[in-house]
C-alpha positions in Angstrom: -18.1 0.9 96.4 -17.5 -2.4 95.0 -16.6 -2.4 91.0 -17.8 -5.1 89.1 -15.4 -7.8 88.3 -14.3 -8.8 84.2 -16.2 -11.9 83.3 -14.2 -14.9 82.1 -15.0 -14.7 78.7 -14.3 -10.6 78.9 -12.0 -10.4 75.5 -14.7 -12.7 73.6 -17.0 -9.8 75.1 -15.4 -7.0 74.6 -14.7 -8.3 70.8 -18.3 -8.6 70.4 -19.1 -5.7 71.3 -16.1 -4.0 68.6 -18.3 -5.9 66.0 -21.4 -3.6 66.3 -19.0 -0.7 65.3 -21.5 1.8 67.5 -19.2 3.0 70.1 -19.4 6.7 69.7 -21.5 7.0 66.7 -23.9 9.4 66.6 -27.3 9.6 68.0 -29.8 7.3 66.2 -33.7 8.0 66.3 -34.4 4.1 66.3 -32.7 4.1 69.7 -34.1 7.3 71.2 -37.4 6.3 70.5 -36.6 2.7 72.9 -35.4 4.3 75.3 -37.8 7.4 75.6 -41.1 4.4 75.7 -38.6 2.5 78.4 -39.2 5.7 80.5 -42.6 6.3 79.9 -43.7 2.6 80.5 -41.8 1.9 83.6 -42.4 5.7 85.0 -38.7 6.4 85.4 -37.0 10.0 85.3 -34.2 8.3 83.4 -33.7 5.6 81.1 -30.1 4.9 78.9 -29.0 2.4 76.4 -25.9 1.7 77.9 -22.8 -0.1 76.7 -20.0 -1.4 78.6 -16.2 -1.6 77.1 -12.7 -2.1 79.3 -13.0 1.0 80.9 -16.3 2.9 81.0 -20.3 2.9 79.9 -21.4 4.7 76.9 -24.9 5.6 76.4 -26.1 4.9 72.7 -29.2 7.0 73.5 -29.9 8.7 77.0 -33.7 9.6 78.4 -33.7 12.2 81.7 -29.5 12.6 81.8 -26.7 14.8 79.6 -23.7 12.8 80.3 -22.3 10.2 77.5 -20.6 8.2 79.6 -19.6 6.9 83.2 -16.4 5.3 84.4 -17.0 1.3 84.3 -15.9 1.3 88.0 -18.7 3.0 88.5 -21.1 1.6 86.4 -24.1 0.1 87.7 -24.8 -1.5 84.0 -21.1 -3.3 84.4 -22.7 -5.0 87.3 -26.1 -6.0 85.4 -24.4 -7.8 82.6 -23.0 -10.4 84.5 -26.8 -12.0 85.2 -29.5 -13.4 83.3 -32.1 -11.2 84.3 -33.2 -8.0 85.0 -30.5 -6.7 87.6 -32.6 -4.7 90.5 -31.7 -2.0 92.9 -34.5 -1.1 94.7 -32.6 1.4 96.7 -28.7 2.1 96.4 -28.1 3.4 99.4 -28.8 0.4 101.1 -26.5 -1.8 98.9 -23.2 -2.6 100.1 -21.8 -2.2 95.9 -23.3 1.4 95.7 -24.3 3.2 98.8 -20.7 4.9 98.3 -21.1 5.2 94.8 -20.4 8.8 92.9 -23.1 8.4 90.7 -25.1 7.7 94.3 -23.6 10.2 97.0 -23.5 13.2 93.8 -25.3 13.7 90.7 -27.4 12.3 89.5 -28.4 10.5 93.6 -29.3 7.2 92.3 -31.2 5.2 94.2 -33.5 3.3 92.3 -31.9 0.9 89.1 -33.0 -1.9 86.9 -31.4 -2.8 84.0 -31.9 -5.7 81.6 -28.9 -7.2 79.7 -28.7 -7.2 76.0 -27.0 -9.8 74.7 -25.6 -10.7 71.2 -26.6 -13.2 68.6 -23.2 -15.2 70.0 -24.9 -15.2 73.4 -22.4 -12.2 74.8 -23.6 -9.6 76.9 -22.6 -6.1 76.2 -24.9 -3.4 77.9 -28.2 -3.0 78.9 -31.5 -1.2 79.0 -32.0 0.5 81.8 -34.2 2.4 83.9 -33.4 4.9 87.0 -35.2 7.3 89.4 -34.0 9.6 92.4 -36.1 7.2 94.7 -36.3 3.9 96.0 -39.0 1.8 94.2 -39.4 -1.1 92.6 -40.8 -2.1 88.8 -44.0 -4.2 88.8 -44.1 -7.3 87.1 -45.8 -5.1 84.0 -42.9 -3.2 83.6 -40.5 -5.6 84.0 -41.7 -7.6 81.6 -42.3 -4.3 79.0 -38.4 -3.6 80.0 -37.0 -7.5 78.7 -39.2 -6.7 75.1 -38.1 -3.3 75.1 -34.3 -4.7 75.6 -35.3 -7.3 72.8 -36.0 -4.9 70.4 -32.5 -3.0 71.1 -30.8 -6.2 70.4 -32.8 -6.5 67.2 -32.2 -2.6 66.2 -28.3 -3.6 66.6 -28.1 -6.7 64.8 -30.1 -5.2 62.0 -27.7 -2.2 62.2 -24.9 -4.5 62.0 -26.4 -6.1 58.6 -27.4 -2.8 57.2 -23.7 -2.3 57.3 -22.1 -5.7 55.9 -24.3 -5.2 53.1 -23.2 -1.9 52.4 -19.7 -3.5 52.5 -20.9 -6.0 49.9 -22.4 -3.6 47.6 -18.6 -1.6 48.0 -17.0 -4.9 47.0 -19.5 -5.5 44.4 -19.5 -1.8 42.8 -15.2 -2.1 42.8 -15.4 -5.7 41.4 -17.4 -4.2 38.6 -15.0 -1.9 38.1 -12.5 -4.0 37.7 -14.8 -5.6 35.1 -15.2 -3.1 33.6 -11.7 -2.1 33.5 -10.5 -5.5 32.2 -13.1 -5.1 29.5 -11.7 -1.6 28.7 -8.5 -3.1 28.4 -9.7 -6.0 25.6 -11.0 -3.1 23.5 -7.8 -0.8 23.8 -5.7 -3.9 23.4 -7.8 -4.9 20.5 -7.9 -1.6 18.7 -4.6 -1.4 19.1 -3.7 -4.2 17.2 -5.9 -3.6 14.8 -4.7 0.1 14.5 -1.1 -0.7 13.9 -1.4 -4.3 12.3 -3.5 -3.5 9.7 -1.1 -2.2 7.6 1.8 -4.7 7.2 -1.2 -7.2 6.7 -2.6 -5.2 3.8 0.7 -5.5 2.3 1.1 -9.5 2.8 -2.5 -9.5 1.4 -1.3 -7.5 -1.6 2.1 -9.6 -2.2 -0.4 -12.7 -2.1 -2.7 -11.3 -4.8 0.3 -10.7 -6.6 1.5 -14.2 -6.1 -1.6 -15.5 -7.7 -1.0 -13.5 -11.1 2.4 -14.7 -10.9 5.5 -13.4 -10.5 8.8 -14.1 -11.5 11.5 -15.4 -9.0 13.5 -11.9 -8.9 10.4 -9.7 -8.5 9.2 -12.1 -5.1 12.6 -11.6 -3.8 12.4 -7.5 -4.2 9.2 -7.7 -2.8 9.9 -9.6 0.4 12.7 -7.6 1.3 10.5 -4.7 0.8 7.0 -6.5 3.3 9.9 -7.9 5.3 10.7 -5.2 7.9 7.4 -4.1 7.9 6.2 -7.7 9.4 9.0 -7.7 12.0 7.9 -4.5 12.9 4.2 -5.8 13.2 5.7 -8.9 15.0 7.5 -7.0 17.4 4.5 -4.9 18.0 2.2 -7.7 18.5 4.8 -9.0 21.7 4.8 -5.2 22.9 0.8 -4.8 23.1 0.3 -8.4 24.7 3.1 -7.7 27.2 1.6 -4.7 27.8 -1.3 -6.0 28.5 -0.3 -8.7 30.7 0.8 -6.2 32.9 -2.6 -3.8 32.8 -4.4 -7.3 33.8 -1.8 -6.7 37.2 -2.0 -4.0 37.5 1.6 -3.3 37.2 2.7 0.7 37.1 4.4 2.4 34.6 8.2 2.8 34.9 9.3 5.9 34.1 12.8 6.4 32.9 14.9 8.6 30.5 14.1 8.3 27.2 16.3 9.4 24.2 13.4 11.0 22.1 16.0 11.1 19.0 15.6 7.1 19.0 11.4 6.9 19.8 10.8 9.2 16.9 13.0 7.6 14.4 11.1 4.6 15.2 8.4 6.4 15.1 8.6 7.6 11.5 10.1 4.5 10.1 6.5 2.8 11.7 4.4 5.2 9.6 6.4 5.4 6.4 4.9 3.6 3.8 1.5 5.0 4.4 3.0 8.3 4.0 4.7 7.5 0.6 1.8 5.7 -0.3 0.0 9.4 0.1 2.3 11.6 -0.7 3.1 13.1 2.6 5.9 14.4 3.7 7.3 13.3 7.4 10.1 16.1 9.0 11.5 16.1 13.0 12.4 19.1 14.3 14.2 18.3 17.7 17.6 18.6 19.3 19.3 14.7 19.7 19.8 15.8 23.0 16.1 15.7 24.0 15.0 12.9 26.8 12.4 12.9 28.8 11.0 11.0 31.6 8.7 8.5 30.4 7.8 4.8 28.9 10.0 4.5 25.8 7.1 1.7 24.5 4.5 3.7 25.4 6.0 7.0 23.4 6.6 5.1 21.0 2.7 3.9 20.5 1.3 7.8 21.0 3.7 8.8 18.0 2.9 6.6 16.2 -1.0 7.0 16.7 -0.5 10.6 16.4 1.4 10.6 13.1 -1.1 8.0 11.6 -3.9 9.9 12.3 -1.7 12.6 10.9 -1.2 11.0 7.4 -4.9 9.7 7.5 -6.0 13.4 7.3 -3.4 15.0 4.9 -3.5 15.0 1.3 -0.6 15.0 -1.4 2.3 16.9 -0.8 0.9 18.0 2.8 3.4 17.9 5.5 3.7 16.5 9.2 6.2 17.4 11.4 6.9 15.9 14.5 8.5 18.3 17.0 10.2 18.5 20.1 10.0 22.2 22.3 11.4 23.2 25.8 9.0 24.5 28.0 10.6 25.3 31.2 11.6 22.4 33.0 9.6 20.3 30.5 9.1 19.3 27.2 6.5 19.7 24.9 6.2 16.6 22.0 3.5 16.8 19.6 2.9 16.2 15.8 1.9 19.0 13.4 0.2 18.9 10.1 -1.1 20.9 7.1 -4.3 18.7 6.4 -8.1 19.1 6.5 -7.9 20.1 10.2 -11.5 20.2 12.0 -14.5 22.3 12.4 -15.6 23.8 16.3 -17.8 21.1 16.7 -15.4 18.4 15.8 -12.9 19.9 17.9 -14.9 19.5 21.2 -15.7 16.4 20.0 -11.9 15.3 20.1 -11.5 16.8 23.2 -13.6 14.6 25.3 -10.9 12.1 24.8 -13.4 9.5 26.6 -15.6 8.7 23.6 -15.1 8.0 20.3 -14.9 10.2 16.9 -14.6 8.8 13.9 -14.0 10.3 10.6 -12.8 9.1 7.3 -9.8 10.5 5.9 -8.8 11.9 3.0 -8.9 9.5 0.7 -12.2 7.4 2.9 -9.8 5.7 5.2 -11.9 4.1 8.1 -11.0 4.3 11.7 -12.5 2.9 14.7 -12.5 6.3 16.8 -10.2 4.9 19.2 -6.9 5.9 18.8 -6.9 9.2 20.9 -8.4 7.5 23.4 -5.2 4.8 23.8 -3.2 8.0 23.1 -5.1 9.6 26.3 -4.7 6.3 28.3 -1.4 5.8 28.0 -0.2 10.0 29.1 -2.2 9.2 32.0 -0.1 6.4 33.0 3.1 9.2 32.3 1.0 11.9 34.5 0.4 13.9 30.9 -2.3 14.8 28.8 -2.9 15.7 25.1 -3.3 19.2 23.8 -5.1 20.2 20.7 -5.4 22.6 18.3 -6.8 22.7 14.6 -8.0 25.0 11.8 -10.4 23.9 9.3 -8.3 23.7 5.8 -5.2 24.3 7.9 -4.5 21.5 9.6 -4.1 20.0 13.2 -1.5 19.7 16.2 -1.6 17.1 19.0 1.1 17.4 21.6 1.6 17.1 25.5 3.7 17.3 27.9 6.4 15.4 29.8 9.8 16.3 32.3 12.9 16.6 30.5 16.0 15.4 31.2 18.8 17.1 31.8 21.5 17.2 28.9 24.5 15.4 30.0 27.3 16.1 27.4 29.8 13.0 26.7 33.5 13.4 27.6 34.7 12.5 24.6 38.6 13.4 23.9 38.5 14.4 20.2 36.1 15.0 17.2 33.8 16.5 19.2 32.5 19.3 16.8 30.8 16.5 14.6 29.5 14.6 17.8 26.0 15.2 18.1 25.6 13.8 21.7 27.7 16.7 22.6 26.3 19.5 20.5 22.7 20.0 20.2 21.8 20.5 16.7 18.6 20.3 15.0 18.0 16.9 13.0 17.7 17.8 9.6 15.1 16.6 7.0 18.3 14.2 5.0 18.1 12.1 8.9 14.4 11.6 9.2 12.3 13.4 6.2 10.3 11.0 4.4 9.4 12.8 1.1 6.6 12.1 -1.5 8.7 12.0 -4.1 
């Protein structure tokens, strides 16, 4: 037995054939049907698309035979592809390269073989077509002929194979670059709503001091009034910075940092976000939570939930209603939310909010307007801290929107004296005179 030798461009070849991505896929009809009319035309037993790699043949569809594969050593097709034409083996056991062949001297007794190469569109060969019987013979010029179209069409079933499968590939990169699209264009509106959510108050007020301007107003009462808008345009400034940073870093793609986060400090800020507009409706704003509550989490991104939470809040309380923003342990975690004693919501409107991923808008108590959006930000951003909103409501009775998040583990301060008035070492509840904002 002589094995066939590598050809000199046998990487090039070999990388070729890699392209198709066929080895070992699974039968094909396409295929069976060549090689099935290969038999029939040329009146052989057996008949194989056959494709040769580095060590052995592997038959892409198979007429007359079970076996998958051969060893190349052994492999009459590794012999074929080195020619230009149809390789022919009238009888093997008269040719010094098989007549001590396995696939010869045992199952399945060659001893007749043809075999045209099939080539790729680089001009690499990488199998063949090929016909064999259990007798010596020899094809006519008929089927030799029907065997080179036959091995045409093969080529052609492979290449279109091959296209089928970069333009699924395109159609992936398409489908996930309209997701990204469509991503970014979720991101304008969140970052757009946001803005508008939590800017549209301190403008309100500049817009009211600028009315007030044009009436006229005496040096002393401008001066009150600034120092009363000025804290609350900082604040809106601030916020501004926060949102575009924020989403400069959605745009790439950039993950959430979670660290511990003092929820003492997030909710102060909270409440000192949302106090005007609760003065302004004569709500009352109370905390209930231990100083010594952290959490894992995005202090920013608290911060913006809270404050969407308690807004929607106020928007649906009347005068001398309450919200409470609240802090529970649950187990290993903690459960933040914000409680009220408004209008609350109907069954329908309920399921409603709960598909967090459309909108629900509804006017508030006194016909505030809302763009439906701000439990959807509130949604987006617990994602990003693995958590979720849960909510409850009562018509008449009011609402609660919390979720939750890991706690972290209360570390008390060494301090050497006054430590019975030191909060950071003894958790006690924060009492209405820290963080209660009252109607009155």
């Amino acid at each position: 037995m002589i094995p066939a030798q590598p050809l000199p461009n046998e990487a090039e070849r070999l990388k070729e054939l890699l392209r198709y991505d066929i080895l070992d896929t699974p039968e094909e009809q396409d295929f069976n049907d060549l090689v099935d009319l290969a038999a029939q035309v040329c009146g052989a037993e057996i008949s194989l698309i056959s494709l040769v790699d580095d060590h052995r043949q592997w038959f892409k569809a198979r007429h007359g035979i079970d076996a998958c594969e051969t060893p190349k050593d052994q492999a009459f097709c590794a012999h074929a592809i080195h020619g230009d034409d149809i390789m022919e083996v009238p009888n093997a056991t008269q040719d010094e390269r098989f007549f001590d062949n396995p696939l010869v001297t045992h199952g399945p007794e060659i001893r007749f073989y043809a075999g045209q190469p099939l080539y790729a569109a680089s001009g690499h060969t990488f199998g063949t077509l090929c016909v064999i019987d259990r007798y010596p013979r020899q094809l006519t010029p008929l089927q030799r002929q029907a065997l080179k179209v036959l091995a045409h069409q093969v080529e052609r079933q492979l290449e279109l194979r091959l296209r089928q499968r970069h333009l699924e590939e395109s159609l992936t990169i398409i489908q996930e670059q309209k997701q990204t699209l469509e991503s970014l264009n979720t991101l304008k509106d969140q970052t757009l709503a946001l803005l508008s959510h939590d800017l549209r108050s301190p403008l309100a007020s500049l817009e009211s001091i600028l009315e007030l301007f044009q009436n006229g107003l005496s040096a002393e009462d401008v001066n009150t009034l600034m120092q009363q808008i000025r804290p609350e345009l900082e604040q809106g400034v601030a916020h501004l910075n926060h949102v575009l940073q924020w989403a400069e870093d959605q745009m790439r793609g950039a993950d959430v940092e979670l660290c511990a986060c003092p929820l003492a400090e997030i909710t102060a800020a909270s409440l000192a976000w949302v106090r005007q507009n609760a003065q302004r409706k004569g709500v009352d704003l109370v905390c209930e939570l231990h100083t010594t509550h952290s959490v894992w989490g995005d202090g920013e991104l608290l911060e913006i939930v809270l404050r969407n939470l308690l807004s929607n809040a106020i928007k649906f309380s009347r005068q001398g209603d309450r919200i409470t923003v609240f802090a529970v342990e649950h187990e290993s975690q903690i459960r933040l939310g914000v409680r009220d004693e408004g209008v609350g919501m109907t069954v329908e409107e309920l399921k409603k909010v709960h598909c967090v991923s459309t909108r629900f808008s509804k006017r508030g108590t006194q016909q505030e307007k809302g763009m439906g959006l701000g439990l959807i930000l509130c949604q987006s951003y617990l994602n990003q801290m693995k958590s979720q909103l849960i909510i409850t409501s009562e018509p008449h009775r009011g609402s609660e929107f919390s979720f939750l998040l890991d706690g972290v583990p209360f570390q008390p301060h060494d301090h050497s004296a006054g430590c019975e008035d030191c909060r950071d070492c003894n958790p006690v509840l924060l009492s209405q005179a820290d963080v209660a904002v009252s109607s009155q």
